[in-house]
MDAnalysis code that builds the backbone (N, CA, C; Angstrom):
import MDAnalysis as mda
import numpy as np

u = mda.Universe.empty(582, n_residues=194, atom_resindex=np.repeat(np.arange(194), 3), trajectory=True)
u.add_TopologyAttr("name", ["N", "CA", "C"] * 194)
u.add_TopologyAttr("resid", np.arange(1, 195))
u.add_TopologyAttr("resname", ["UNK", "UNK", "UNK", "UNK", "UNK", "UNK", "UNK", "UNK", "UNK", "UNK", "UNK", "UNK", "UNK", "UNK", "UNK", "UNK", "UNK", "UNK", "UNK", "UNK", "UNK", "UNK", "UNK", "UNK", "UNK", "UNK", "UNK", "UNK", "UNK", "UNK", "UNK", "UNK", "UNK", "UNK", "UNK", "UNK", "UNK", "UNK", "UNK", "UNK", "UNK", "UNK", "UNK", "UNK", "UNK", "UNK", "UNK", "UNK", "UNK", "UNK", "UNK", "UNK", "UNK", "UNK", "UNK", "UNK", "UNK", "UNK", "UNK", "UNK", "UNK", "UNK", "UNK", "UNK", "UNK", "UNK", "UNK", "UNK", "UNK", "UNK", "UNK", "UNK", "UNK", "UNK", "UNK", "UNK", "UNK", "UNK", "UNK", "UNK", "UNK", "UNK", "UNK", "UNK", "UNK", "UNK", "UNK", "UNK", "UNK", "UNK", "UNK", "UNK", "UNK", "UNK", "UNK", "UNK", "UNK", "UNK", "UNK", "UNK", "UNK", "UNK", "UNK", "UNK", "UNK", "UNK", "UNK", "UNK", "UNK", "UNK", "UNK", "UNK", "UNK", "UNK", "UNK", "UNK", "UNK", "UNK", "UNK", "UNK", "UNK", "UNK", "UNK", "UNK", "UNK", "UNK", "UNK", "UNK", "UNK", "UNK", "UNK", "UNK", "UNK", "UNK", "UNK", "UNK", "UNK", "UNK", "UNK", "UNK", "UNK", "UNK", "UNK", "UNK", "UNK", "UNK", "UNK", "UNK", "UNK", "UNK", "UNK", "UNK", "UNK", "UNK", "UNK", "UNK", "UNK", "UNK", "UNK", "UNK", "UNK", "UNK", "UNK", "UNK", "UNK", "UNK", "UNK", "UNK", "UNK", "UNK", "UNK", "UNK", "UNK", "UNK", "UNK", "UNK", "UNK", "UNK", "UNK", "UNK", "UNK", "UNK", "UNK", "UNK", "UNK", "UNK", "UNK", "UNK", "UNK", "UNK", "UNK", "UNK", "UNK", "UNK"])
u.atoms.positions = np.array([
    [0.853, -1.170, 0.000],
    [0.000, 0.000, 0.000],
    [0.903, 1.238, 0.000],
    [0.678, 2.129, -0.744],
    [1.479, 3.230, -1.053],
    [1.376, 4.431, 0.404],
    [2.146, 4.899, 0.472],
    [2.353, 6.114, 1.428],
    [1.451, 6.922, 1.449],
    [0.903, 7.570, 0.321],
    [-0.163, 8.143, -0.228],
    [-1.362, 7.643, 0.098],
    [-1.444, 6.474, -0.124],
    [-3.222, 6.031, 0.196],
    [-3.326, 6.015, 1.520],
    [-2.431, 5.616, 2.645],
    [-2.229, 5.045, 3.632],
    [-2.704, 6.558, 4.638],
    [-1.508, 7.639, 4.080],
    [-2.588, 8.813, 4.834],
    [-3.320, 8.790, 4.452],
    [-4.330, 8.710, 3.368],
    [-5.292, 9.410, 2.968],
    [-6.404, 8.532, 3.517],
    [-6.098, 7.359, 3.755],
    [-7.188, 6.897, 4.725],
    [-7.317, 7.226, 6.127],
    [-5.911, 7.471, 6.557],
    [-5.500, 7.904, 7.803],
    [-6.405, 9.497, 7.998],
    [-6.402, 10.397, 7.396],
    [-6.860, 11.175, 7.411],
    [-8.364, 11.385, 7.180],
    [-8.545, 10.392, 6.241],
    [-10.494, 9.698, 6.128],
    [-10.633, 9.654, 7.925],
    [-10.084, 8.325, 8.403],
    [-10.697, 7.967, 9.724],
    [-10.973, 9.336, 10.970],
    [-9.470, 10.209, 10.934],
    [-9.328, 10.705, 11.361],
    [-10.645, 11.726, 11.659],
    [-10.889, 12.178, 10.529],
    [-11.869, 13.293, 9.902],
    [-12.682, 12.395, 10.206],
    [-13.497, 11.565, 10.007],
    [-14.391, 10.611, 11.324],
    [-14.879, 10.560, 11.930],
    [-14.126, 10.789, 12.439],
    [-13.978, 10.822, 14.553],
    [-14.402, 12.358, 14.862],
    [-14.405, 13.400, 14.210],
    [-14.850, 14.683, 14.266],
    [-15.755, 14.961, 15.436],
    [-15.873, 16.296, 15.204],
    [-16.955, 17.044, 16.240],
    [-18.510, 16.193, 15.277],
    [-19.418, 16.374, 16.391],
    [-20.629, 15.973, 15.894],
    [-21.513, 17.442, 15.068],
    [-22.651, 17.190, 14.842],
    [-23.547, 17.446, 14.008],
    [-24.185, 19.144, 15.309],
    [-23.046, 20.301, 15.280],
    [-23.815, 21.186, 16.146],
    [-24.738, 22.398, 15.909],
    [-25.150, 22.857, 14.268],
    [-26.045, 22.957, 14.044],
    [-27.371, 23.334, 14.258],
    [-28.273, 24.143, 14.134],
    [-29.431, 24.007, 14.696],
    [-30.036, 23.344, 14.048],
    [-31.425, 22.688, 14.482],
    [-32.576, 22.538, 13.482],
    [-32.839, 23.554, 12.445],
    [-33.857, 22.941, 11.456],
    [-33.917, 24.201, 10.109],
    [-35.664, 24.715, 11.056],
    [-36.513, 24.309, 11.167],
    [-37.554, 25.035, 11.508],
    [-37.561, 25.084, 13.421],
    [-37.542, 26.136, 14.076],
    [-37.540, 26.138, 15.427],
    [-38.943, 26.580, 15.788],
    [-39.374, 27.120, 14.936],
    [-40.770, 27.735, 15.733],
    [-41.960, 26.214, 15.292],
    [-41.391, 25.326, 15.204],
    [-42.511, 24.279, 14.902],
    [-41.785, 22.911, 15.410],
    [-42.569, 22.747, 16.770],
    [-41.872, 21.938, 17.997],
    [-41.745, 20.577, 17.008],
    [-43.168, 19.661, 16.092],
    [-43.569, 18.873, 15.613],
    [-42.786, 18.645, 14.407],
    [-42.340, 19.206, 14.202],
    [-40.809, 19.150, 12.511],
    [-39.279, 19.384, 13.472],
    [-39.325, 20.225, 14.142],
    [-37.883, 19.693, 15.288],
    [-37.686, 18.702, 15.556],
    [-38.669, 17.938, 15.903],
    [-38.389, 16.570, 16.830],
    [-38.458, 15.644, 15.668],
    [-39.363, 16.021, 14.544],
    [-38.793, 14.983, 13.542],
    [-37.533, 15.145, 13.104],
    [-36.758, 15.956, 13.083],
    [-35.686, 16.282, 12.184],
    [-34.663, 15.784, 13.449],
    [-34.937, 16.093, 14.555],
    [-33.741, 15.619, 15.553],
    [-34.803, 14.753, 16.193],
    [-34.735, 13.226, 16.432],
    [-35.177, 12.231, 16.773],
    [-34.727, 11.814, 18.557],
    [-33.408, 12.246, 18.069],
    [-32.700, 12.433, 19.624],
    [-32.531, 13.128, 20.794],
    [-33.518, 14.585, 19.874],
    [-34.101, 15.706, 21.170],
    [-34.896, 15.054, 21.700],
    [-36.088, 14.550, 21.115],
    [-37.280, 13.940, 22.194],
    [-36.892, 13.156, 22.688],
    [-36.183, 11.945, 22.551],
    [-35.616, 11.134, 23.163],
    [-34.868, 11.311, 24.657],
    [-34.262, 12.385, 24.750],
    [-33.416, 13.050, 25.547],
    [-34.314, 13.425, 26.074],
    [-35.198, 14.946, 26.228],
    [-36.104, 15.544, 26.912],
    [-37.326, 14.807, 27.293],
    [-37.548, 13.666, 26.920],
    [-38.570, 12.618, 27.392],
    [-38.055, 11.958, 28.538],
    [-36.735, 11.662, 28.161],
    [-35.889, 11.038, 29.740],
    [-35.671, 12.047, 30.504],
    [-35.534, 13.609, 30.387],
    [-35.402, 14.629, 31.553],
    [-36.712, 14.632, 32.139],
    [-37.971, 14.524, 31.091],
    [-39.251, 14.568, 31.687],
    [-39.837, 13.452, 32.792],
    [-39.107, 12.090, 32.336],
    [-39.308, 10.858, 33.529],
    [-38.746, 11.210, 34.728],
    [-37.026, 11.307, 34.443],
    [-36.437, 11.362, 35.493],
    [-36.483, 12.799, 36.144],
    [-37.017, 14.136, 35.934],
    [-36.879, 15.253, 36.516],
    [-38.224, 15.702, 37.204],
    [-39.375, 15.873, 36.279],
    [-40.786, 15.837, 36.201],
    [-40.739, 17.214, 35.474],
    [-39.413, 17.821, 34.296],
    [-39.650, 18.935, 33.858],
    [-40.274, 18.776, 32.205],
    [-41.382, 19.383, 31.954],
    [-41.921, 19.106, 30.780],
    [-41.135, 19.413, 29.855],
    [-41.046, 18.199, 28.361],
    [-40.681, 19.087, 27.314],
    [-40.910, 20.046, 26.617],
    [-41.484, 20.952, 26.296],
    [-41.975, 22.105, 26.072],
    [-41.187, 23.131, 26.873],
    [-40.901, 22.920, 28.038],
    [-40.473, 24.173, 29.201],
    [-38.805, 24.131, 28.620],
    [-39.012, 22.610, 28.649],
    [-36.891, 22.595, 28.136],
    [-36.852, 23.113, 26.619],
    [-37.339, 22.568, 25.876],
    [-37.418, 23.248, 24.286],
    [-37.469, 24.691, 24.091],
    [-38.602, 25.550, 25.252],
    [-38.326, 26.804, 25.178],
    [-37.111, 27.654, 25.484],
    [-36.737, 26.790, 26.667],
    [-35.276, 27.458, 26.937],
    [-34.214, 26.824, 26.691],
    [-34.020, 26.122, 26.028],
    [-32.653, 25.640, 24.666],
    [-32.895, 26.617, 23.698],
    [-33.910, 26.642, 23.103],
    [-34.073, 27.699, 22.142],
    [-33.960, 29.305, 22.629],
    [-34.151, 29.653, 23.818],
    [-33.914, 31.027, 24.708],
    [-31.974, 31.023, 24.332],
    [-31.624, 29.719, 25.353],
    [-30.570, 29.898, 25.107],
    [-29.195, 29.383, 24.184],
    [-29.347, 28.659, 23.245],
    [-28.565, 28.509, 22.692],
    [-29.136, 28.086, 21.102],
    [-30.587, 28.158, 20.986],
    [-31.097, 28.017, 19.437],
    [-31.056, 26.738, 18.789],
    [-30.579, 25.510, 19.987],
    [-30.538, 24.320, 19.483],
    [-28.803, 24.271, 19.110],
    [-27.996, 25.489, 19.110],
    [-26.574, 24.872, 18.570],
    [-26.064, 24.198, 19.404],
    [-25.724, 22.921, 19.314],
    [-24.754, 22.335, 20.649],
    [-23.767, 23.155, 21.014],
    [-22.999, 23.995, 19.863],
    [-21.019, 23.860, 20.377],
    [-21.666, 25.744, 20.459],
    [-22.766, 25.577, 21.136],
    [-22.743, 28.009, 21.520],
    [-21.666, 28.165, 22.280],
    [-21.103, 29.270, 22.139],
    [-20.579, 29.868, 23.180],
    [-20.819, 31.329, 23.346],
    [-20.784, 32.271, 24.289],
    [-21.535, 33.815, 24.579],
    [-20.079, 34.716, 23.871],
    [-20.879, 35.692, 23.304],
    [-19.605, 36.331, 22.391],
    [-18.281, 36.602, 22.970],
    [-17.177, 37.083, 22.458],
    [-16.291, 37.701, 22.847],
    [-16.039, 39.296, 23.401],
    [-15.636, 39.312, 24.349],
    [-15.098, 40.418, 25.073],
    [-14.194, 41.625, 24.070],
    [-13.946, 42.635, 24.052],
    [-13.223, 43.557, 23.723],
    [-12.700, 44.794, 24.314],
    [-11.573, 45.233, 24.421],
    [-11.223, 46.367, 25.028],
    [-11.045, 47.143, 23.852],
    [-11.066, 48.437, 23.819],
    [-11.268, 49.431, 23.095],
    [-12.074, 48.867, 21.438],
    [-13.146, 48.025, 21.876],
    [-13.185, 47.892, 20.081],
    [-12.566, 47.040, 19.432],
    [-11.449, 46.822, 19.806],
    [-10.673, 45.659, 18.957],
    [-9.736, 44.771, 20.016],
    [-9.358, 44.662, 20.876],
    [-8.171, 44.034, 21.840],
    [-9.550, 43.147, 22.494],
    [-9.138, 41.610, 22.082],
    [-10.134, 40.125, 22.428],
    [-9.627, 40.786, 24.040],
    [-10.622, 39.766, 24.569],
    [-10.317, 40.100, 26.480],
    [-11.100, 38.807, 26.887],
    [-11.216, 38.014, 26.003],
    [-11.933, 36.449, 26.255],
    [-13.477, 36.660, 26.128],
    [-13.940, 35.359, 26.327],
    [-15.606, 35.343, 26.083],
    [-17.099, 36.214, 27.462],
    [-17.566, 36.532, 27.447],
    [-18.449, 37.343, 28.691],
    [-18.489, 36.158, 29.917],
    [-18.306, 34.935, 29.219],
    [-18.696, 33.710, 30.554],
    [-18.459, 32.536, 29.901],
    [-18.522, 31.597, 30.977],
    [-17.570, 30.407, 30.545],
    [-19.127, 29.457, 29.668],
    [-20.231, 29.987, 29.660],
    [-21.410, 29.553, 29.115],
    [-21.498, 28.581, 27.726],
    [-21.594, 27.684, 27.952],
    [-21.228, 26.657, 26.603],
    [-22.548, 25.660, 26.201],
    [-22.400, 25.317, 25.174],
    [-23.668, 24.159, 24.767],
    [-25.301, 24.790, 24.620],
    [-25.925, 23.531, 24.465],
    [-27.157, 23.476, 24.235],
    [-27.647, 24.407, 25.626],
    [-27.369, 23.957, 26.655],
    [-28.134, 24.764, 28.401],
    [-27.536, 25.990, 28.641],
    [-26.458, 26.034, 27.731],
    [-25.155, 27.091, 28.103],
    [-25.052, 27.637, 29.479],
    [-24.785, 26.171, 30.236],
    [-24.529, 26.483, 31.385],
    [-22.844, 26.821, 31.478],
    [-23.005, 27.681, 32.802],
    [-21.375, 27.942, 32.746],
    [-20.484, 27.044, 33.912],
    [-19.004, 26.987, 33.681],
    [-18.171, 25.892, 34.192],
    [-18.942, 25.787, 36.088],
    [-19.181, 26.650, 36.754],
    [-19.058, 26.132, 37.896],
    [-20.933, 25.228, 38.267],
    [-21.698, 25.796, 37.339],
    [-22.642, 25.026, 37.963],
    [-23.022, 23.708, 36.839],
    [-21.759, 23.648, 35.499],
    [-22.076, 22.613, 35.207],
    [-21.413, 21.291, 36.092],
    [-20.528, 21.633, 37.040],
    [-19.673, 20.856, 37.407],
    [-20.267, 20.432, 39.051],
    [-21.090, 21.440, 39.257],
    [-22.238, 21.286, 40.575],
    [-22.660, 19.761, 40.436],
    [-23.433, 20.070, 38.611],
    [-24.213, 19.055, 38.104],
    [-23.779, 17.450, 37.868],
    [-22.603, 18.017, 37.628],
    [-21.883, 16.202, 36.727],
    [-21.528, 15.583, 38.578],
    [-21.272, 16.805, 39.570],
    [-20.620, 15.995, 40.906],
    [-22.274, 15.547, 41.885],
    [-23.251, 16.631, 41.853],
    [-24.610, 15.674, 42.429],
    [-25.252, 14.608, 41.484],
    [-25.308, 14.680, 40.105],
    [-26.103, 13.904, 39.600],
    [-25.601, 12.534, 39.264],
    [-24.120, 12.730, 39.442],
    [-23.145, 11.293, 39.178],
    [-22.821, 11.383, 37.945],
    [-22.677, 12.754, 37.246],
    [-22.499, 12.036, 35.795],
    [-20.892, 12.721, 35.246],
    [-19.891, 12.483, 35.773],
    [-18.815, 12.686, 35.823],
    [-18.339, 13.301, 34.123],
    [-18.878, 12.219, 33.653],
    [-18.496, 12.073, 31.652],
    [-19.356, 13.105, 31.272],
    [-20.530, 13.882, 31.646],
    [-21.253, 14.737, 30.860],
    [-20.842, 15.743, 30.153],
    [-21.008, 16.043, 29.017],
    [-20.858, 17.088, 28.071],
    [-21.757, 18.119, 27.682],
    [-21.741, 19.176, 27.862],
    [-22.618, 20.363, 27.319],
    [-22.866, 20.144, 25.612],
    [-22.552, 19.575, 25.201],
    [-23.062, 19.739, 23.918],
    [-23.352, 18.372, 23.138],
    [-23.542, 17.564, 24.285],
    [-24.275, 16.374, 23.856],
    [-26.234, 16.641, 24.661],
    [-26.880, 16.813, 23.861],
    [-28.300, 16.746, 24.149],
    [-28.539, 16.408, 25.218],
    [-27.983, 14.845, 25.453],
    [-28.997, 14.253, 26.151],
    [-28.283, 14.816, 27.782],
    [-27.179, 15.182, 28.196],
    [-26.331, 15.439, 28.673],
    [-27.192, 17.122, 29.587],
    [-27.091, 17.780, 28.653],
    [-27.528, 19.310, 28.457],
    [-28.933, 19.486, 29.033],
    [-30.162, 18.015, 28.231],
    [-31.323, 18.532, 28.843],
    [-31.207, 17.912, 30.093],
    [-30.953, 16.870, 30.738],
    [-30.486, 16.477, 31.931],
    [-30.365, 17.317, 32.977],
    [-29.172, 18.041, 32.403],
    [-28.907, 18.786, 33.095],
    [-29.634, 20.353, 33.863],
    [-31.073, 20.300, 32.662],
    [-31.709, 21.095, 33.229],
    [-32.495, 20.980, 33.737],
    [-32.970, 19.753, 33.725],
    [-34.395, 18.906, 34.837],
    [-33.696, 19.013, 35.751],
    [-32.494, 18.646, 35.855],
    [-31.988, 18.652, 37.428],
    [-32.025, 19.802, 38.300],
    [-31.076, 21.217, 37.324],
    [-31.457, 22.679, 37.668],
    [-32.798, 23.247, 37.874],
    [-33.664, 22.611, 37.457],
    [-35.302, 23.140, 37.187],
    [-35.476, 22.061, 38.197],
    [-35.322, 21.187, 38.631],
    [-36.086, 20.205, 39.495],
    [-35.613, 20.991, 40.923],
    [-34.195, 21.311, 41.216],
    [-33.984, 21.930, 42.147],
    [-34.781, 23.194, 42.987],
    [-34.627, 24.173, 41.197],
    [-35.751, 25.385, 41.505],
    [-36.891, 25.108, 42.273],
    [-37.708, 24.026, 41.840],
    [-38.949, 23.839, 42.390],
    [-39.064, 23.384, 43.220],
    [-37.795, 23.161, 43.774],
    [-37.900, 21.896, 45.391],
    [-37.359, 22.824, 46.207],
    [-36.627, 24.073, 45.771],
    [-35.994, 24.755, 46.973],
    [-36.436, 26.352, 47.176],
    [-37.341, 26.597, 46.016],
    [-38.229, 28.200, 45.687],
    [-39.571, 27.494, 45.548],
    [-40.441, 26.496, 45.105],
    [-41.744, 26.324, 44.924],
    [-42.188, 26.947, 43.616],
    [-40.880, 26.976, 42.762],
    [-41.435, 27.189, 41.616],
    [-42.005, 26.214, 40.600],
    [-43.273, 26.075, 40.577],
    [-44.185, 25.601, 39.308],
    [-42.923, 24.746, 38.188],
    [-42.588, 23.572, 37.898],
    [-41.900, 22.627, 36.686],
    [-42.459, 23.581, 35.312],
    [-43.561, 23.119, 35.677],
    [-44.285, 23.989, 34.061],
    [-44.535, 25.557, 33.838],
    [-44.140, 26.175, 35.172],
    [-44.094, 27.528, 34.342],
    [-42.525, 27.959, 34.140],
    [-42.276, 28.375, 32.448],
    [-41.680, 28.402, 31.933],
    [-40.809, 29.700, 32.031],
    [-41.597, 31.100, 31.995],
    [-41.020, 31.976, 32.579],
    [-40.351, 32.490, 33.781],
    [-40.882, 31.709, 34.981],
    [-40.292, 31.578, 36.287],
    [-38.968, 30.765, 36.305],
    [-39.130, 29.295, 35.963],
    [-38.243, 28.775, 35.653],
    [-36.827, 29.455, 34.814],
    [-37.082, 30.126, 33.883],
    [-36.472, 31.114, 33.194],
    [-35.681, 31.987, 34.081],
    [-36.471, 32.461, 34.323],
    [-35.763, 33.688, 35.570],
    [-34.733, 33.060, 36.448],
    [-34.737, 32.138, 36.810],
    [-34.180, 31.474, 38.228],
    [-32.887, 30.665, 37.089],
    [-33.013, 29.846, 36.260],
    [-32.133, 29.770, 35.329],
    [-31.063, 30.525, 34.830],
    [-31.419, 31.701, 34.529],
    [-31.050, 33.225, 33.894],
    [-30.027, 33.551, 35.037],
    [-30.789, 33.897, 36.272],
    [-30.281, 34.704, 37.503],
    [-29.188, 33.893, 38.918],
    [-29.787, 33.017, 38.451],
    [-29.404, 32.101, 39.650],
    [-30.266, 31.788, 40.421],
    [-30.410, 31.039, 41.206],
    [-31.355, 30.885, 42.775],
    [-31.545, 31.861, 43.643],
    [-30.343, 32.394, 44.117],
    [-30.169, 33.366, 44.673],
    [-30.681, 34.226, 44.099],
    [-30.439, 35.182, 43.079],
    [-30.443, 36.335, 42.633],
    [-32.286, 35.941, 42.337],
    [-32.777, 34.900, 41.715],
    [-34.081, 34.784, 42.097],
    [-35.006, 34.786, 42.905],
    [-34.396, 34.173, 44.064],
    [-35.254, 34.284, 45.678],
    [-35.064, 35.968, 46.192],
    [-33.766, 36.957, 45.670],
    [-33.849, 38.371, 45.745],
    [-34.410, 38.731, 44.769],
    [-35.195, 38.208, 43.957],
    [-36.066, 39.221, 42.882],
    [-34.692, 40.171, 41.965],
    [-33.827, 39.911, 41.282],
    [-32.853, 40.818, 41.328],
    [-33.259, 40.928, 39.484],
    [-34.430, 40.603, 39.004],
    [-35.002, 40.157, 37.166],
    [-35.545, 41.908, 37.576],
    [-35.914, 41.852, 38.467],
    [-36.768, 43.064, 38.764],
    [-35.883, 44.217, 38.183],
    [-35.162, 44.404, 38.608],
    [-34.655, 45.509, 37.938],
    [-33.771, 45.695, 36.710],
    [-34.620, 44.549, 35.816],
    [-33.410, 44.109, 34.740],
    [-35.043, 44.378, 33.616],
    [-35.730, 45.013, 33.175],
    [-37.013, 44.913, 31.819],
    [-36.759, 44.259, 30.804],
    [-35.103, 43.905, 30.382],
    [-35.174, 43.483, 28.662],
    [-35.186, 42.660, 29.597],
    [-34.847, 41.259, 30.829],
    [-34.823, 40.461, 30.773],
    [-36.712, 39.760, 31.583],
    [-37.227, 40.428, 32.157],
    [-38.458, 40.072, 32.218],
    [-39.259, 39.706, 30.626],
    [-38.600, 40.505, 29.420],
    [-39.318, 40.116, 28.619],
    [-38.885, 39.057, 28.131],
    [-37.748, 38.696, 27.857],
    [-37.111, 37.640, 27.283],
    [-37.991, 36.674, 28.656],
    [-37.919, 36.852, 29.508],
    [-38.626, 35.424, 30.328],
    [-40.116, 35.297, 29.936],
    [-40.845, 36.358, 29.671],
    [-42.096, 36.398, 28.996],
    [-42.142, 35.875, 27.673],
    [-41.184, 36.018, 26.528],
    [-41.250, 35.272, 25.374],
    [-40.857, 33.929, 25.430],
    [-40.004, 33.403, 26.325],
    [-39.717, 32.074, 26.493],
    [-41.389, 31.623, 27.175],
    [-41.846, 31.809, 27.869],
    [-42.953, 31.564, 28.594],
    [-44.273, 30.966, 27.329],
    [-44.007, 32.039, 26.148],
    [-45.223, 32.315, 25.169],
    [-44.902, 31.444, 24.255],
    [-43.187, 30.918, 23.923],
    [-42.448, 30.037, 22.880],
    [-43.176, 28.498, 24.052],
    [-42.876, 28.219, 25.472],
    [-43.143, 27.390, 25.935],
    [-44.415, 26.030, 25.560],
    [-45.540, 27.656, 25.696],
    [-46.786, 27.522, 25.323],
    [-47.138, 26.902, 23.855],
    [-46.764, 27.687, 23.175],
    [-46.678, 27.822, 21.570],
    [-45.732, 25.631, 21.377],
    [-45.247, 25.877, 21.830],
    [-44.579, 24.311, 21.619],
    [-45.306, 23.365, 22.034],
    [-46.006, 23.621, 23.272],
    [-47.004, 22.770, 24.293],
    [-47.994, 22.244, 22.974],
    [-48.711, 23.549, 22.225],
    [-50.032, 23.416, 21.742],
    [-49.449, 22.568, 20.470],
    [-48.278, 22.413, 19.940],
    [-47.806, 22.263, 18.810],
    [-47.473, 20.707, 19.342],
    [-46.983, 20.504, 20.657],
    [-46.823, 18.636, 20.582],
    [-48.152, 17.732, 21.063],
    [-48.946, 18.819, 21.495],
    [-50.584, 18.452, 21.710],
    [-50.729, 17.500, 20.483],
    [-50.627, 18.578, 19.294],
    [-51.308, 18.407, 17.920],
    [-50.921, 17.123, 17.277],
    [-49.102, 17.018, 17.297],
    [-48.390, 15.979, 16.879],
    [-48.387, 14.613, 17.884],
    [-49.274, 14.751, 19.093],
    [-49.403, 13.537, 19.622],
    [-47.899, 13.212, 20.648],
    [-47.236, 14.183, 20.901],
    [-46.051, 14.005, 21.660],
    [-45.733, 14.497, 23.006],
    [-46.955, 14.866, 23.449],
    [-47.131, 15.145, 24.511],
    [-47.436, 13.883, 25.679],
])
């Protein structure tokens, strides 16, 4: 076998083994063509929904709040004067774009040592757990989506101080996730995936 072919398969396999498929879906505002097109979202958010009691709809709204379905997001880059990088606003990564210290909360209570932010099933997991918490340690409602939001967004803390309050663009963004929630609810009604 020639030298030549030998990388070039070498470099086939290699290329392979790649990053996965991070991407969004092509239609987001139509819960019922998402889940056909990614087979492995419902799959995933059906197991956060057993094991958490957080509906899919509430997680779909806020994957799409925060990261649009891309697995590999990350929150823009920093700049000093305009042009001098100064790193990213937060260490916020993946589908939950949770950031390093409370994804690592997550992988050390939930046991899941190997978890990855930008593997799905990993990501929605990880937010039944965060959302299961909310509701066990504030009494916030699983299914309301905008509350959940807030406490997500802010932290626990900064939620149990009301601290959204003095923030308006972000009450609305928790109000449109709330209305996207809904809007998905009525849409997996229809498709029987509820």
């Amino acid at each position: 076998m020639s030298r030549l072919l030998r990388a070039s398969i070498l470099l086939l396999l290699l290329a392979s083994c790649g990053g996965g498929n991070y991407s969004a879906p092509r239609n987001l505002d139509n819960a019922c063509a998402l889940l056909r097109e990614r087979p492995t979202y419902y799959r995933a958010m059906k197991a956060t929904e057993r094991r958490w009691g957080i509906p899919v709809h509430v997680q779909m709204a806020t994957i799409h709040q925060e990261s649009k379905f891309i697995g590999n997001a990350r929150t823009p880059h920093r700049f000093a004067l305009g042009v001098i990088p100064m790193g990213r606003q937060s260490s916020a990564y993946g589908y939950s774009q949770a950031i390093d210290s409370t994804w690592d909360d997550y992988r050390r209570d939930a046991g899941r040592m190997g978890a990855r932010r930008d593997r799905i099933q990993d990501a929605t997991d990880f937010m039944g757990w965060y959302m299961n918490e909310t509701s066990e340690k504030l009494n916030v409602p699983k299914w309301d989506a905008a509350s959940q939001y807030l406490a997500y967004h802010e932290g626990r803390n900064g939620f149990a101080n009301q601290s959204y309050l003095g923030k308006p663009w972000l009450m609305d963004v928790a109000a449109k996730v709330g209305s996207r929630a809904e809007m998905y609810r009525g849409q997996l009604e229809t498709c029987g995936r509820l």
